[in-house]
N, C-alpha and C positions, 0 to 999 in steps of 0.2 A: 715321181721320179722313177727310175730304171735304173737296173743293177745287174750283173751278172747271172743273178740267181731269183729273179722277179721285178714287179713293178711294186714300190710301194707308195703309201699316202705321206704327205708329209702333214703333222698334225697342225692348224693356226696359230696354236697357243703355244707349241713346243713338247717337247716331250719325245718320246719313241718313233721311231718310223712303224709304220702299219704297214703289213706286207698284205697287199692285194691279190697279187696273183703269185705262181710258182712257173719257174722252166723245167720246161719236158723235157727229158733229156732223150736223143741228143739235137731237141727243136731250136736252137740257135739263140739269139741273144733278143729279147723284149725292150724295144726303142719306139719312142715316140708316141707314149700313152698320153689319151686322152681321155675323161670320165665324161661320159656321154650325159644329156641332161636328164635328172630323175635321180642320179647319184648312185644308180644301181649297176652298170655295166661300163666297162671299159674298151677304147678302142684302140689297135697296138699293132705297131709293124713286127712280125718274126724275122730280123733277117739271119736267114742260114746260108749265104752263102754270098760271093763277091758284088753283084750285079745287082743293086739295089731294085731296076724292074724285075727281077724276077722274084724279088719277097713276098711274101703272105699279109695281105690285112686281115685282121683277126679283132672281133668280140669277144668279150667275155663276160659272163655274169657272175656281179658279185655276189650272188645271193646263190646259187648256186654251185659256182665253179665250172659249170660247160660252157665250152667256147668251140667257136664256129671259124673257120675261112670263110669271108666273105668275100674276100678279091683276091684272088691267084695273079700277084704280076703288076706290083706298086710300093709306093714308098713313100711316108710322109704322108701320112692320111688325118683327114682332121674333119668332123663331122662340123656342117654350115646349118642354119636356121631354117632353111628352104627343105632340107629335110634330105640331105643328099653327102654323100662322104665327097670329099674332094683329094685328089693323093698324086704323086707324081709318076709318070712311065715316060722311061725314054725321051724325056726331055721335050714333053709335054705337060699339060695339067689335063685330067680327068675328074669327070664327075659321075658318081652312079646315085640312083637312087637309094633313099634306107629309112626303115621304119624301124623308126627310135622303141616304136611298144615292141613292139615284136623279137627287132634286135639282128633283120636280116634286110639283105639288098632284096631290091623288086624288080629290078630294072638292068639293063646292060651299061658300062660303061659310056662315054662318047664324051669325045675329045673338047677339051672348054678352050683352051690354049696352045697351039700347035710348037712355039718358041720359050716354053718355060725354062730360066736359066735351075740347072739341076743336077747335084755331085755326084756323078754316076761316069766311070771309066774312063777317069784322071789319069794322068800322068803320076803325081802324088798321090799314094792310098790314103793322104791323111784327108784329099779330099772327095771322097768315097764313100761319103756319111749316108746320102740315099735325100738330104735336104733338099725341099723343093722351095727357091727364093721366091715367095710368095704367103699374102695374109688373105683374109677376109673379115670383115669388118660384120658386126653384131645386126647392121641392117643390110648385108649383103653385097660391099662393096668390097669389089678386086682390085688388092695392086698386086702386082708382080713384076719382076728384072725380065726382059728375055733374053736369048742368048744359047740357048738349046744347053745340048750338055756341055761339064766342063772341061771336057776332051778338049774341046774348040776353040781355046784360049787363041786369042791374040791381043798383044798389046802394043799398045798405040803410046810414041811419047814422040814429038814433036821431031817431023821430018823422018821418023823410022817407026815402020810398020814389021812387028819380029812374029815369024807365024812360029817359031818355037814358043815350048812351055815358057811363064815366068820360072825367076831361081825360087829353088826349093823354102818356101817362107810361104806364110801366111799374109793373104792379101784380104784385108776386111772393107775396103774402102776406094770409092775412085772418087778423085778431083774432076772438078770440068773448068776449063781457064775460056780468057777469051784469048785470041792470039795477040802473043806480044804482054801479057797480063805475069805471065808462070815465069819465075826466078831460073828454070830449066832454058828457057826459050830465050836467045839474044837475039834480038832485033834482026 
């Protein structure tokens, strides 16, 4: 988990949190760690500033403490089996290469998903998180929402189409009806 002031472990058994890394001051806040495989380094968005594309993916070792940029300009990075970080820009998904011994990309970017739905320059800062709606599955299987970014809301309720933002709430969930099915929709 991530905190203000680092990333720490949370122990299985319970007990103390273990603090893994530290923030540099004044490097911005440590979101979205992940413990690469081998248990020795960590993989971690810096974001310092509004624009979730333009944060820092960053390594770290835990055995030493030096940590790298590896990717100038993404968000929501999550190392996949194929051996490749995967993270979000601009309302895309990206993929670059990375070697896990080593602990550094090989390779350039290039685009996996051109429509990835992705909370980056909302109307609401609350949803401005840098989340890229998207998993990967242990043998390499993609799902993902598209939708590009969440600037581009529209919502659809039967017979009206609003290209304004929804009201300021949290929306975690769509229904899908058949028409004439939805308690909204009269005949």
């Amino acid at each position: 988990m991530s905190g203000e002031d680092g990333i720490y472990e949370v122990p299985a058994n319970g007990g103390n949190l273990i603090r893994l890394t530290t923030v540099e001051s004044p490097g911005g806040l440590m979101i979205y760690p992940e413990l690469l495989p081998g248990g020795r380094a960590v993989l971690y968005n810096v974001s310092a500033g509004r624009i979730p594309s333009e944060w820092d993916i960053v390594v770290e070792s835990l055995d030493t403490g030096e940590r790298h940029v590896e990717v100038e300009g993404g968000s929501d990075p999550r190392y996949v089996a194929s051996g490749h970080v995967v993270f979000a820009r601009s309302g895309a998904l990206m993929a670059v290469p990375f070697d896990v011994t080593r602990l550094e990309v090989t390779g350039a970017p290039v685009v996996v998903v051109e429509d990835l739905m992705h909370a980056e320059r909302a109307v609401s800062t609350g949803l401005v998180s840098g989340a890229g709606q998207f998993s990967v599955s242990h043998s390499g299987s993609l799902a993902y929402v598209s939708g590009g970014l969440y600037r581009s809301w529209r919502t659809r309720w039967p017979g009206l189409i609003a290209t304004e933002p929804p009201s300021p709430c949290h929306y975690r969930q769509a229904d899908t009806f058949t028409r004439g099915s939805h308690p909204m929709e009269q005949g």
